[in-house]
ChimeraX commands (.cxc) that place a marker at each C-alpha (Angstrom):
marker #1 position -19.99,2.09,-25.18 radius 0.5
marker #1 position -19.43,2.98,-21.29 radius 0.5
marker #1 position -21.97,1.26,-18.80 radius 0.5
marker #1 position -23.72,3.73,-16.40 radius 0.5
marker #1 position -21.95,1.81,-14.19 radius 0.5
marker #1 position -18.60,2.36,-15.17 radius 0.5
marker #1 position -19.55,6.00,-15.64 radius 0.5
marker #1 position -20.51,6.10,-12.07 radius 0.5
marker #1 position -17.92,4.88,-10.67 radius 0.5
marker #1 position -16.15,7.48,-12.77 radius 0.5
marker #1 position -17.92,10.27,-11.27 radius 0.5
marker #1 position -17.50,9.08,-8.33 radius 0.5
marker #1 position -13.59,8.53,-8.51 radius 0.5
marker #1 position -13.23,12.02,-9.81 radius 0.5
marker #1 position -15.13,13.33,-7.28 radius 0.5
marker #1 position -12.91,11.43,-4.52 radius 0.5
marker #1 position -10.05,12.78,-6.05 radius 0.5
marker #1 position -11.00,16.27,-5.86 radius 0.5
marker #1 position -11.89,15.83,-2.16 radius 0.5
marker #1 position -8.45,14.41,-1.40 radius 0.5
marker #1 position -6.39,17.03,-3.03 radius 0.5
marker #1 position -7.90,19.87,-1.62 radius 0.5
marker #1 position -7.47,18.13,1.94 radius 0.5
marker #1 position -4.36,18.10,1.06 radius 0.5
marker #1 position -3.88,21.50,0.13 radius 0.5
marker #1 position -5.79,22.40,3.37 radius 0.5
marker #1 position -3.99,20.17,5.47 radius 0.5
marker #1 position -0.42,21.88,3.79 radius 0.5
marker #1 position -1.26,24.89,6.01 radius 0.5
marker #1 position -0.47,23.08,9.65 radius 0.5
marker #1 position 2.97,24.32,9.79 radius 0.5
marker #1 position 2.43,27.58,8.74 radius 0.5
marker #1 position -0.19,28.08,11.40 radius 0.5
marker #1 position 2.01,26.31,13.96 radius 0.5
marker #1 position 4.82,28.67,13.15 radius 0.5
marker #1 position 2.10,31.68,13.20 radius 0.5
marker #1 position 0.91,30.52,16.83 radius 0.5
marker #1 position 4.43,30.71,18.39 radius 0.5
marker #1 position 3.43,28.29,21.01 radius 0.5
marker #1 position 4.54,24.85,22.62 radius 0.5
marker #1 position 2.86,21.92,21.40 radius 0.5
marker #1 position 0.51,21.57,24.54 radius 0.5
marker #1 position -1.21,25.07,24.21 radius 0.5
marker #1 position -1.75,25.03,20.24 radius 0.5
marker #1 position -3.28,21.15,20.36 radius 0.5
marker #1 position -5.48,22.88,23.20 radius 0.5
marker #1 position -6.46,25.80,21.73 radius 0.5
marker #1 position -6.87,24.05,18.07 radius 0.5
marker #1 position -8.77,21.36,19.38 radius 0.5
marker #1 position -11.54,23.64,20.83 radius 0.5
marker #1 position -11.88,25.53,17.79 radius 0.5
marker #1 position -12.10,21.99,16.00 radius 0.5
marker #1 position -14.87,20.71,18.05 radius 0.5
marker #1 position -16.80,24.37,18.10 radius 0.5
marker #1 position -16.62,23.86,14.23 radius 0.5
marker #1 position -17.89,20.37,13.74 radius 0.5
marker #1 position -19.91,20.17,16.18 radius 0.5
marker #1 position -21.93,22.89,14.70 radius 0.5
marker #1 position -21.95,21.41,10.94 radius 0.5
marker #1 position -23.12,18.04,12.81 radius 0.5
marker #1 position -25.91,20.03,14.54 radius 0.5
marker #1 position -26.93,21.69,11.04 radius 0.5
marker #1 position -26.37,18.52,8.96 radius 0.5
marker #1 position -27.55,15.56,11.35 radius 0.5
marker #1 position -29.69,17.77,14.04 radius 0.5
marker #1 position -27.93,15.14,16.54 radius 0.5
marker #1 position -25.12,17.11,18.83 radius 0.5
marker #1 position -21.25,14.87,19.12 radius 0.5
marker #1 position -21.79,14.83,22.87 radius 0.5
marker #1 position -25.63,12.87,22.45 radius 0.5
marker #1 position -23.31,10.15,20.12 radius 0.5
marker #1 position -20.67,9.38,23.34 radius 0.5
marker #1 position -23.24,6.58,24.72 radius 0.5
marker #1 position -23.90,5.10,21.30 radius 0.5
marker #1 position -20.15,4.43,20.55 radius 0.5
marker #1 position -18.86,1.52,19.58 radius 0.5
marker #1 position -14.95,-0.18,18.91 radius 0.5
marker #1 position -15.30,1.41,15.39 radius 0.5
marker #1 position -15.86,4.51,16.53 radius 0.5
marker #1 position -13.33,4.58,19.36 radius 0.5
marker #1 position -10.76,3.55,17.46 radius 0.5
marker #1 position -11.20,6.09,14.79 radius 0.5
marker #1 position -11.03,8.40,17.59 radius 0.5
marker #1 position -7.85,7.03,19.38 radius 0.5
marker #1 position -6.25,6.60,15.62 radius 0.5
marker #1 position -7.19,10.45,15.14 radius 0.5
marker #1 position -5.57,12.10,18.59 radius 0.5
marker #1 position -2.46,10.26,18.02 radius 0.5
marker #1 position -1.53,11.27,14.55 radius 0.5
marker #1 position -3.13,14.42,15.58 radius 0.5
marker #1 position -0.61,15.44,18.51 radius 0.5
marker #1 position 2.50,13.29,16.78 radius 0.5
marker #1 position 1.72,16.03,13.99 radius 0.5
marker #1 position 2.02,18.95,16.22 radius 0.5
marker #1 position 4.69,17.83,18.23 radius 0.5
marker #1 position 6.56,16.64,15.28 radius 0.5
marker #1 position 6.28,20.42,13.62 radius 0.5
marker #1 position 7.02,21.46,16.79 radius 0.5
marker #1 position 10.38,20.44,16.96 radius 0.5
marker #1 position 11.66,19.90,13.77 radius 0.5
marker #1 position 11.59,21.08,9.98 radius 0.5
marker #1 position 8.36,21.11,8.32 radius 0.5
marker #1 position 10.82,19.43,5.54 radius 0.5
marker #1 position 11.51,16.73,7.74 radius 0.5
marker #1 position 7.99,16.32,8.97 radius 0.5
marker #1 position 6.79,16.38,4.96 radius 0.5
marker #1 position 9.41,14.14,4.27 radius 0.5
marker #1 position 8.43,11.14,5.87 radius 0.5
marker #1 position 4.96,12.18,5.51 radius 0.5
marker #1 position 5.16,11.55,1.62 radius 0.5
marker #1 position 5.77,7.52,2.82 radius 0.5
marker #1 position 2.24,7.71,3.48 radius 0.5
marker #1 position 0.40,6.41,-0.01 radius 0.5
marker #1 position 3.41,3.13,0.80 radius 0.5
marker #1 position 1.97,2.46,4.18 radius 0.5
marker #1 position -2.02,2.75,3.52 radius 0.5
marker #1 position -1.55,0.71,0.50 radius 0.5
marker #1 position 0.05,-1.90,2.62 radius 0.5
marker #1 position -2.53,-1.83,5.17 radius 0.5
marker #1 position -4.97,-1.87,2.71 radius 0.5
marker #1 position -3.88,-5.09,1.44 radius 0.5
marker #1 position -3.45,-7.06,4.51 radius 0.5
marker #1 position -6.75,-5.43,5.76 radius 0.5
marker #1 position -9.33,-4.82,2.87 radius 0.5
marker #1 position -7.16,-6.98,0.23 radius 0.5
marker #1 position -7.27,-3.88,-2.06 radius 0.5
marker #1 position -5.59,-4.22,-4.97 radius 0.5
marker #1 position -3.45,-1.09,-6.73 radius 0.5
marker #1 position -2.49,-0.75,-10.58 radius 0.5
marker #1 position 0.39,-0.26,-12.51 radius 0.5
marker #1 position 0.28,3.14,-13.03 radius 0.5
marker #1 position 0.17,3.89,-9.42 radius 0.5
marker #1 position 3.24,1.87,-8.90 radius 0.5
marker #1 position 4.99,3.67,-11.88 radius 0.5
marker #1 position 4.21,6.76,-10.78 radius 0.5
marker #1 position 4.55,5.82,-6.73 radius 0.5
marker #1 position 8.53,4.34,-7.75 radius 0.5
marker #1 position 9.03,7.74,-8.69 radius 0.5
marker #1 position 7.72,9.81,-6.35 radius 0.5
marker #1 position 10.11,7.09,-3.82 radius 0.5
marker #1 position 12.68,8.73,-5.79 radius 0.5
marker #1 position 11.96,11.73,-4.71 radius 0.5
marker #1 position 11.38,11.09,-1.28 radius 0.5
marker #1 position 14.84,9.45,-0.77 radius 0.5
marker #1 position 16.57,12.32,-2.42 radius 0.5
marker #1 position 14.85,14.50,0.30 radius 0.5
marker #1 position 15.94,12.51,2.80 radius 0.5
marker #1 position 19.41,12.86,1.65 radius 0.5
marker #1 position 19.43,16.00,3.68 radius 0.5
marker #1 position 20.74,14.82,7.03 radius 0.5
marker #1 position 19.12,15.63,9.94 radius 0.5
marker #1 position 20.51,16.84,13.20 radius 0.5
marker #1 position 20.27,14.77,16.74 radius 0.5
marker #1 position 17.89,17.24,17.28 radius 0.5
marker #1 position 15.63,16.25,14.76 radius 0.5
marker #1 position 15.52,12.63,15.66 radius 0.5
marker #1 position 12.83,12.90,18.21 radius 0.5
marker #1 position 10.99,15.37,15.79 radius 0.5
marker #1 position 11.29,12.39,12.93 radius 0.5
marker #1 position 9.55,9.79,14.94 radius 0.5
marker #1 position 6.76,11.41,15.84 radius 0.5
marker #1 position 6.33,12.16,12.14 radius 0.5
marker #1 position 6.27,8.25,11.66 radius 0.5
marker #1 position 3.88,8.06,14.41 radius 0.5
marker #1 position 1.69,10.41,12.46 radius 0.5
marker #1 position 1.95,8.93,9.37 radius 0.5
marker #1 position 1.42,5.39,10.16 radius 0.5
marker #1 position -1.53,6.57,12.11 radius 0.5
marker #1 position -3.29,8.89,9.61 radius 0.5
marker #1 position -2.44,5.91,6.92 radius 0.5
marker #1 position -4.25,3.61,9.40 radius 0.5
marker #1 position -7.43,6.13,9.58 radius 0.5
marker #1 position -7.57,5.92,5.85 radius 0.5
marker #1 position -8.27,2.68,5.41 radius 0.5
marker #1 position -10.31,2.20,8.97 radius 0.5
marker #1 position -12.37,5.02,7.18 radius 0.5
marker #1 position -13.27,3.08,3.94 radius 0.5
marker #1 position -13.56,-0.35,6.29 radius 0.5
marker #1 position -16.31,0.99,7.69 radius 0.5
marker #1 position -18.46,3.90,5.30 radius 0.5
marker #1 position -21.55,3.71,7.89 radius 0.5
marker #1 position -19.59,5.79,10.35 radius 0.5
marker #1 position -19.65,9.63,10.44 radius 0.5
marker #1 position -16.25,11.34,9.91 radius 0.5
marker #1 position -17.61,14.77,10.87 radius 0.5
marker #1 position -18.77,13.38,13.87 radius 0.5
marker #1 position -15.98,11.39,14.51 radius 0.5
marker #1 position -13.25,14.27,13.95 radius 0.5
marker #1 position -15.58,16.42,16.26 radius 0.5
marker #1 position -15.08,13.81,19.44 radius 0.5
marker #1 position -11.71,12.79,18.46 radius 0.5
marker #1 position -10.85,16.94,18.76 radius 0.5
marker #1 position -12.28,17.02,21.68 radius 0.5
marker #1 position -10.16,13.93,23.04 radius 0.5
marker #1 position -7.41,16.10,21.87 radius 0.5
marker #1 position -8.39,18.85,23.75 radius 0.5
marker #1 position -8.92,16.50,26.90 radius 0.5
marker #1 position -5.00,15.18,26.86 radius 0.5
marker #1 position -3.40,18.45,26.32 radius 0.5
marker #1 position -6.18,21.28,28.55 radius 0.5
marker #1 position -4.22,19.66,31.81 radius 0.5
marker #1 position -0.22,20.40,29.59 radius 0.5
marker #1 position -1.21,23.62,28.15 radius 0.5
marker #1 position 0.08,27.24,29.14 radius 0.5
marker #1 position -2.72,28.39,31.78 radius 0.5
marker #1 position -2.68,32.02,30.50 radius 0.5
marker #1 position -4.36,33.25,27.48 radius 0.5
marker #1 position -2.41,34.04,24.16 radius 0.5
marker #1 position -2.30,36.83,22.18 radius 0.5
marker #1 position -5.13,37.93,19.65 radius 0.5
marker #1 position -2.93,36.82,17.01 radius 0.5
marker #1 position -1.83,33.84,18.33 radius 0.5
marker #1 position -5.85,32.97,18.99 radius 0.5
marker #1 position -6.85,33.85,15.11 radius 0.5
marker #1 position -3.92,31.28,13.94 radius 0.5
marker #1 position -4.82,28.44,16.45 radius 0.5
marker #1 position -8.47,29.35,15.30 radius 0.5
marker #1 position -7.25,28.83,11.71 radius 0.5
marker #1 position -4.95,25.54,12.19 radius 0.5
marker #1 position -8.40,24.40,14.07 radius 0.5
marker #1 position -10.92,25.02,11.22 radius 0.5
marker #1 position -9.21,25.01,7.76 radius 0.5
marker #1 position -6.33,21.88,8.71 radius 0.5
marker #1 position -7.99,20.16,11.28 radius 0.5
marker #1 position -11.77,20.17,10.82 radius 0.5
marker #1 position -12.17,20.33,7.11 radius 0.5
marker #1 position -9.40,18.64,5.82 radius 0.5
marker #1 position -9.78,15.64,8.05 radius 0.5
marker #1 position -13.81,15.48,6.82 radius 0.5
marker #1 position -12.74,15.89,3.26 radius 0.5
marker #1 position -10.30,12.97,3.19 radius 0.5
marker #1 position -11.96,10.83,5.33 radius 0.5
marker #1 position -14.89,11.54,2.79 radius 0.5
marker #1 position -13.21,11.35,-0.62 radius 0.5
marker #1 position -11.16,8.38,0.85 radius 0.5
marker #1 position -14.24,6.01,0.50 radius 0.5
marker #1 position -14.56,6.74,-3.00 radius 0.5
marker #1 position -11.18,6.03,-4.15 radius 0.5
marker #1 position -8.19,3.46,-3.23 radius 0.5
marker #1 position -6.16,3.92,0.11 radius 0.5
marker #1 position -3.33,3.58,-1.79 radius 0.5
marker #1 position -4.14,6.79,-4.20 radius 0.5
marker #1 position -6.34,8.54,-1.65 radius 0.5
marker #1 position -2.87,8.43,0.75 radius 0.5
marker #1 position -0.90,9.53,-3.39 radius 0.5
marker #1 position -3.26,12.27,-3.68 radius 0.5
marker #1 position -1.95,13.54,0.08 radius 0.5
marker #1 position 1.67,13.72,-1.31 radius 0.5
marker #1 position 0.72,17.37,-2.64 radius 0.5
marker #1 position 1.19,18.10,1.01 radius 0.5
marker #1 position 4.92,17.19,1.05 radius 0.5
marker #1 position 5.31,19.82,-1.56 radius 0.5
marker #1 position 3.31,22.61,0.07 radius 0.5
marker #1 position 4.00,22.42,3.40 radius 0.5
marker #1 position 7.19,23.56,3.28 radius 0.5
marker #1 position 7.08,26.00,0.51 radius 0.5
marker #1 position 4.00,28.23,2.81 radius 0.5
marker #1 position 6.69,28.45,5.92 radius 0.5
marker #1 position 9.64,28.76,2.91 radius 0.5
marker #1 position 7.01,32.26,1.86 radius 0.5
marker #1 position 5.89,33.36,5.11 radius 0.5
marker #1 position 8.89,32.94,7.32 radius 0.5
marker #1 position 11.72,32.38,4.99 radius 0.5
marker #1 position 12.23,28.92,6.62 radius 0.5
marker #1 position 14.13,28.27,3.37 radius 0.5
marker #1 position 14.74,24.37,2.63 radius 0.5
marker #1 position 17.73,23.21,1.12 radius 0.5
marker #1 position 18.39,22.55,-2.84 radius 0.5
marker #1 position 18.35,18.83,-2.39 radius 0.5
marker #1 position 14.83,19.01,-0.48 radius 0.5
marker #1 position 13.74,21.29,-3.25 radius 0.5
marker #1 position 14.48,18.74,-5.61 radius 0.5
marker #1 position 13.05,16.00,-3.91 radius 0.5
marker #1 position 9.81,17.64,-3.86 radius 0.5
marker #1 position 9.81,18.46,-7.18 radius 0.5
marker #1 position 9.91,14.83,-8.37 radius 0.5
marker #1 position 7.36,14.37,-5.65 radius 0.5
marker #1 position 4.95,16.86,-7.10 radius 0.5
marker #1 position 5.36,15.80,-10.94 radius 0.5
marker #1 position 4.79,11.82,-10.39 radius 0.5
marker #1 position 1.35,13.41,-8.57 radius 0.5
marker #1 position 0.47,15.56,-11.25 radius 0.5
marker #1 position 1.22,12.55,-13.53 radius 0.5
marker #1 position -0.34,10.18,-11.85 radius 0.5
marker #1 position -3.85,12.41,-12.33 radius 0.5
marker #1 position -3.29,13.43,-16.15 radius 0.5
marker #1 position -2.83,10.52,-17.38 radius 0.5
marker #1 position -6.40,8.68,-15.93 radius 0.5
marker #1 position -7.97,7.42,-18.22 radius 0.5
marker #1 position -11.37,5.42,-17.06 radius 0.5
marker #1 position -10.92,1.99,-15.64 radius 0.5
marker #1 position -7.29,0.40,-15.78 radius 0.5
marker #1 position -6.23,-3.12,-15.07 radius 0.5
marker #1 position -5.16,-4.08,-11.36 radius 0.5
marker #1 position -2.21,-5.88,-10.09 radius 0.5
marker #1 position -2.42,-8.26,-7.12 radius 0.5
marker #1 position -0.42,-6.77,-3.93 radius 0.5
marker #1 position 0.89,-9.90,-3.35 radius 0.5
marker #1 position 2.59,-9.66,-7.10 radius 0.5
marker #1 position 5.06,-7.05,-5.64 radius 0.5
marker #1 position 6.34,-8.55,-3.06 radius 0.5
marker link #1:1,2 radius 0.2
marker link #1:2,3 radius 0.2
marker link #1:3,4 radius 0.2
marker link #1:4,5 radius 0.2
marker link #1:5,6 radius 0.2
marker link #1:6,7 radius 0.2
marker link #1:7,8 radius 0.2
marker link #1:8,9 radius 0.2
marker link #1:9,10 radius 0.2
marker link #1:10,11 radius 0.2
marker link #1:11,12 radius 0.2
marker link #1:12,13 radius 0.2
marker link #1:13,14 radius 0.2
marker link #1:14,15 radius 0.2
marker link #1:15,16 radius 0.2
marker link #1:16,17 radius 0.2
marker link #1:17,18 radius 0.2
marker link #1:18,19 radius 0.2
marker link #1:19,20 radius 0.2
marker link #1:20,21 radius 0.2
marker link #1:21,22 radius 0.2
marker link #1:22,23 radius 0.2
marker link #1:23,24 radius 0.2
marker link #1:24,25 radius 0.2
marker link #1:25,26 radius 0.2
marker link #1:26,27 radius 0.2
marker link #1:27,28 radius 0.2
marker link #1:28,29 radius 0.2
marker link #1:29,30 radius 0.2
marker link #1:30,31 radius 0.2
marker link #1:31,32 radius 0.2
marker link #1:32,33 radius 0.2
marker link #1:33,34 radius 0.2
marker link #1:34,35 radius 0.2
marker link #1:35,36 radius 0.2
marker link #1:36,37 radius 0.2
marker link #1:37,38 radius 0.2
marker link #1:38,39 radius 0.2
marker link #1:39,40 radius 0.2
marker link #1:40,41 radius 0.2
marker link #1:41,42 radius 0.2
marker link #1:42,43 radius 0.2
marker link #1:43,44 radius 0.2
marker link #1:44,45 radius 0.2
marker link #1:45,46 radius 0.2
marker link #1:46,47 radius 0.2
marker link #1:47,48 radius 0.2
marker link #1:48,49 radius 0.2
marker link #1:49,50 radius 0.2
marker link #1:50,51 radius 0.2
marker link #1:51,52 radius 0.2
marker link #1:52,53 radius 0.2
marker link #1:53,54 radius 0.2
marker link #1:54,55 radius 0.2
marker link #1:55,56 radius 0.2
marker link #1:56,57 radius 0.2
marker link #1:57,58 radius 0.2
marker link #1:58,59 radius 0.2
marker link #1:59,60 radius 0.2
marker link #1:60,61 radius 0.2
marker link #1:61,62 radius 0.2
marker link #1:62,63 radius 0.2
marker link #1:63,64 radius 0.2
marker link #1:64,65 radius 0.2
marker link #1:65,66 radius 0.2
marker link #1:66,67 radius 0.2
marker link #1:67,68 radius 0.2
marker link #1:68,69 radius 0.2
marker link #1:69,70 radius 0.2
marker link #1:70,71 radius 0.2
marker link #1:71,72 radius 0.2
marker link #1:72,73 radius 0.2
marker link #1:73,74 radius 0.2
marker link #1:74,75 radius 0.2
marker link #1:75,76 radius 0.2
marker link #1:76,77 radius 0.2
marker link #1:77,78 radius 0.2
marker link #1:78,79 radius 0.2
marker link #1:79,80 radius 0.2
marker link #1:80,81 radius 0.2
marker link #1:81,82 radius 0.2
marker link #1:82,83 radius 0.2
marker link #1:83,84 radius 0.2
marker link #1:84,85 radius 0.2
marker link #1:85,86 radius 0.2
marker link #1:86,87 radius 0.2
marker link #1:87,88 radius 0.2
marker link #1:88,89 radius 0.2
marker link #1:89,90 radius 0.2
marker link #1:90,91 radius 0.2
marker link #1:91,92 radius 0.2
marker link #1:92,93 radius 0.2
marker link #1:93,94 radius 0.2
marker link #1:94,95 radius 0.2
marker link #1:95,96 radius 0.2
marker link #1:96,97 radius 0.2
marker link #1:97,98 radius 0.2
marker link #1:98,99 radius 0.2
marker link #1:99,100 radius 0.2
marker link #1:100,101 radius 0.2
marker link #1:101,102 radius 0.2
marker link #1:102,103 radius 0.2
marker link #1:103,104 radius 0.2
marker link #1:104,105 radius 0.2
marker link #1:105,106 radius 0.2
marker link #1:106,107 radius 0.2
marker link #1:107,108 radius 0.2
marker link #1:108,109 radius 0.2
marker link #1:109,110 radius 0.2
marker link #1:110,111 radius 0.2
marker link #1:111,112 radius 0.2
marker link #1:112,113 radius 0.2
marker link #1:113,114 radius 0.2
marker link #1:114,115 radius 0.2
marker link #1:115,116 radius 0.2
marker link #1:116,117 radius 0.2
marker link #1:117,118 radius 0.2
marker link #1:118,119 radius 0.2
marker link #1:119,120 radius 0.2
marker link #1:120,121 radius 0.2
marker link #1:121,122 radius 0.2
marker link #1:122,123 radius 0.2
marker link #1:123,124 radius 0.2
marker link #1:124,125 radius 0.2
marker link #1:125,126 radius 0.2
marker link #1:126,127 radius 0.2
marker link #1:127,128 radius 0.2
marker link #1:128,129 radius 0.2
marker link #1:129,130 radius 0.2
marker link #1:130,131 radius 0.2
marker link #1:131,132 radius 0.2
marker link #1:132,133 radius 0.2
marker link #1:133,134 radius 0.2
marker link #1:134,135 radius 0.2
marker link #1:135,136 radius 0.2
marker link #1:136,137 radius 0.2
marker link #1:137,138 radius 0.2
marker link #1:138,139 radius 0.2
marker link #1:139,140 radius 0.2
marker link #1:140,141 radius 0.2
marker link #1:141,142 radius 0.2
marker link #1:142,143 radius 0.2
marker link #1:143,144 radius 0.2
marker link #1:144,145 radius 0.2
marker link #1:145,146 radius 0.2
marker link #1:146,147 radius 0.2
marker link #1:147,148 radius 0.2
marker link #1:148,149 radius 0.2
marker link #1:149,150 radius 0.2
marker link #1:150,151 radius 0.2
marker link #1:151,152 radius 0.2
marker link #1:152,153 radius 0.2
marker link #1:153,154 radius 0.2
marker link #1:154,155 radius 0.2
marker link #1:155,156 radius 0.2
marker link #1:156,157 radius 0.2
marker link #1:157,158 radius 0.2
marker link #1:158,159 radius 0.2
marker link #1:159,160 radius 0.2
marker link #1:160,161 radius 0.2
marker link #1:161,162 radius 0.2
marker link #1:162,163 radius 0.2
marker link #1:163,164 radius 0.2
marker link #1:164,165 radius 0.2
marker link #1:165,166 radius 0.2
marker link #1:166,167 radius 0.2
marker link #1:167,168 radius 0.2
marker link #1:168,169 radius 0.2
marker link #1:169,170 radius 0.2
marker link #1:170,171 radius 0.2
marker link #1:171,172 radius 0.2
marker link #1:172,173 radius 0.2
marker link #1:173,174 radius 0.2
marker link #1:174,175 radius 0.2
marker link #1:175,176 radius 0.2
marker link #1:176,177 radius 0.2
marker link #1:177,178 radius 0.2
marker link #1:178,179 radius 0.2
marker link #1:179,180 radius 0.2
marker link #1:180,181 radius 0.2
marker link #1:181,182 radius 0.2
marker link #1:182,183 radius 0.2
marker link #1:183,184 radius 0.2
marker link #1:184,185 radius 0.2
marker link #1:185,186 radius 0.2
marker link #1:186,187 radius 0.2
marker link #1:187,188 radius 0.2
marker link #1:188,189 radius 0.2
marker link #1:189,190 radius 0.2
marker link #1:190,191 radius 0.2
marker link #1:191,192 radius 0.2
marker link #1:192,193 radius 0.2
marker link #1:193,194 radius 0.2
marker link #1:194,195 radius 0.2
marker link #1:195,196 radius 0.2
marker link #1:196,197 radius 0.2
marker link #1:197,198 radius 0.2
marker link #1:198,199 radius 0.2
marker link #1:199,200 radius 0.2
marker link #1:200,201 radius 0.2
marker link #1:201,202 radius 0.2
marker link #1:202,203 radius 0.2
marker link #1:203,204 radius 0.2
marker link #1:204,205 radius 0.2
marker link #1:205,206 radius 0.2
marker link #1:206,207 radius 0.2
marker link #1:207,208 radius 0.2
marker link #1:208,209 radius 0.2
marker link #1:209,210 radius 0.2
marker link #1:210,211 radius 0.2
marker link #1:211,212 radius 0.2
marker link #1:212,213 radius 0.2
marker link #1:213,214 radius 0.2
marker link #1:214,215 radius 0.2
marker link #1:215,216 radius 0.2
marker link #1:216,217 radius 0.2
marker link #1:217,218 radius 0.2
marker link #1:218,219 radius 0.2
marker link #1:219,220 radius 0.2
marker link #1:220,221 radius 0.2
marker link #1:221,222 radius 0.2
marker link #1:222,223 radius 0.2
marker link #1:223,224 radius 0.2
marker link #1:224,225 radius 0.2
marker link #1:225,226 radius 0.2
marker link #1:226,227 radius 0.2
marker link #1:227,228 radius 0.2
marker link #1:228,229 radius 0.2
marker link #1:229,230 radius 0.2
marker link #1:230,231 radius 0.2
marker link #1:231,232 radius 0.2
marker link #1:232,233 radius 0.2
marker link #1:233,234 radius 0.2
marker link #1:234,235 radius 0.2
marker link #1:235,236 radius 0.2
marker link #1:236,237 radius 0.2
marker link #1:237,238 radius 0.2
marker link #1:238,239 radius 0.2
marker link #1:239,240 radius 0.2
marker link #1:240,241 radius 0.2
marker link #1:241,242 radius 0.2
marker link #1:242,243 radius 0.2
marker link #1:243,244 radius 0.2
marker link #1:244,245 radius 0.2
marker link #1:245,246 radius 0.2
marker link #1:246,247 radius 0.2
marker link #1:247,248 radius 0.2
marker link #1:248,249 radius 0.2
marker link #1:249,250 radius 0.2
marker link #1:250,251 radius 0.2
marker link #1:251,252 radius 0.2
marker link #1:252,253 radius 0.2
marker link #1:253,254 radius 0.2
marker link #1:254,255 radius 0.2
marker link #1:255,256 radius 0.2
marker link #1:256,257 radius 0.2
marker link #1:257,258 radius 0.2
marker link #1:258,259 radius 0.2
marker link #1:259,260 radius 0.2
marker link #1:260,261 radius 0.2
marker link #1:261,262 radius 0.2
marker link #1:262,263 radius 0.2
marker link #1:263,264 radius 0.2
marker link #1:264,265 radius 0.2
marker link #1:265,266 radius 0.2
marker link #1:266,267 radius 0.2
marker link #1:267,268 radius 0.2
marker link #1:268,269 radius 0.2
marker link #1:269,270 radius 0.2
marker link #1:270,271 radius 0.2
marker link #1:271,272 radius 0.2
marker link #1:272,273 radius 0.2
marker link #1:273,274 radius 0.2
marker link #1:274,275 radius 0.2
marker link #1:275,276 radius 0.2
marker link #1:276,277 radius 0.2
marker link #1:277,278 radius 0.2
marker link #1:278,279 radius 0.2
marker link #1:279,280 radius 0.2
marker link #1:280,281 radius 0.2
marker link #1:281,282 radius 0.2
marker link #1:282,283 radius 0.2
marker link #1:283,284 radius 0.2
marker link #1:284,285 radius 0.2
marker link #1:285,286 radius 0.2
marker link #1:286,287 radius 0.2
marker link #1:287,288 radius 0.2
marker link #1:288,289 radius 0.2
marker link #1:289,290 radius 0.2
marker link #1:290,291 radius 0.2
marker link #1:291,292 radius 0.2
marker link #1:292,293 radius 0.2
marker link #1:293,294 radius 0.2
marker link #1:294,295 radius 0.2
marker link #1:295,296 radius 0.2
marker link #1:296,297 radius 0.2
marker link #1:297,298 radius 0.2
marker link #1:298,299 radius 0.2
marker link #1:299,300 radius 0.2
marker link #1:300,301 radius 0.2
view
């Protein structure tokens, strides 16, 4: 017979994982709104970033009756660096879709659920199972046959801040779970508006188009604000490791929105890739089946 407790933590994992896939489905729509926006990478972190902070700033006022700005004085090095950890993925993103493939950017994205489950374990000493290794082996597959697409010198620059990005966002994860106390609305409502403060001073000094307004608005609200507060928030519920799995969905549908929209096609080998990357996922959740026997970290090495 299950034990309410086991049946908790059930709910509870269930419940994390639905808040970490649609994140990621949310969060799939950045470079689709970056293409959309038409914009250097100054202007749409600007204009995003306001639209960010005008968002949850307002659900913090409804929810917590306490304004971001009144929680400045009462930060502390938990909070700051969730906030520096948060505008440098933030921009790396931007800059990386900016200049490169949304392929490429999705690419090394997917190393992601590798590098918070590493962190993890030096940091938190979380432990990971054997189906997520099974099921993270093959999604590695896929993610080196993706890679087999070689990119251009012009992509290099492009690439690395997509490893900035990752490492960083992998790094919020588990910072996130560290410490449950702290607010991730709040938090992704200052560390928007520290993004707003680096690139205000970079950004074009004349106003865009309508058009290129609603799609900044967009990237700002649906990718930025509630995806971050939904993964941040189903993060604590489940492993880094799977909560940074679950976030592979966005490898998959990045690029196929930009591949519908603007017929930034990617190539066969990318296709395939992603394909692998999107079945060891939807493995990976089928085949759940209450609690499951850990392996040590240290026993893969």
């Amino acid at each position: 017979m299950v034990r309410v407790s086991d049946r908790d933590r059930e709910r509870d994992r269930r419940h994390g994982v639905a808040l970490v896939a649609l994140s990621a489905v949310l969060w799939s729509t950045a470079g689709l709104f970056v293409r959309m926006a038409a914009l250097d990478s100054w202007t749409i972190v600007a204009w995003r970033s306001l639209f960010t902070v005008l968002t949850l700033g307002a659900i913090a006022v409804v929810r917590h009756r306490v304004t971001p700005a009144r929680r400045v004085i009462r930060l502390g090095w938990t909070e700051l660096t969730a906030i520096a950890l948060s505008v440098v993925s933030s921009i790396s993103y931007i800059v990386a879709l900016d200049i490169t493939t949304v392929a490429n950017v999705m690419t090394v994205y997917a190393a992601l659920p590798f590098i918070a489950t590493g962190i993890a374990f030096l940091w938190l000493h979380e432990r990971v199972t054997k189906r997520f290794l099974v099921a993270g082996a093959v999604a590695l597959g896929g993610i080196v046959l993706m890679a087999g697409a070689a990119a251009t010198a012009r992509d290099l620059l492009g690439i690395g801040a997509a490893v900035v990005m990752t490492a960083g966002f992998a790094t919020q994860l588990v910072h996130a779970k560290r410490h449950p106390a702290m607010d991730t609305t709040v938090m992704s409502a200052l560390a928007a508006a520290g993004c707003l403060l680096v690139a205000a001073p970079l950004a074009q000094p004349t106003l865009p188009t309508p058009a290129q307004l609603v799609a900044c608005a967009l990237f700002g609200i649906v990718t930025t604000g509630l995806a971050y507060v939904l993964v941040l928030a189903g993060g604590r519920l489940i492993s880094s490791g799977e909560a940074g799995f679950i976030s592979m969905l966005d490898v998959v549908l990045g690029p196929l929105w930009v591949w519908i929209f603007y017929a930034e096609r990617p190539g066969g080998t990318v296709l395939a890739g992603g394909g692998i990357v999107l079945a060891s996922v939807a493995w990976y959740l089928a085949t759940h089946r209450g609690p499951e026997i850990d392996v040590d970290a240290a026993q893969i090495v």
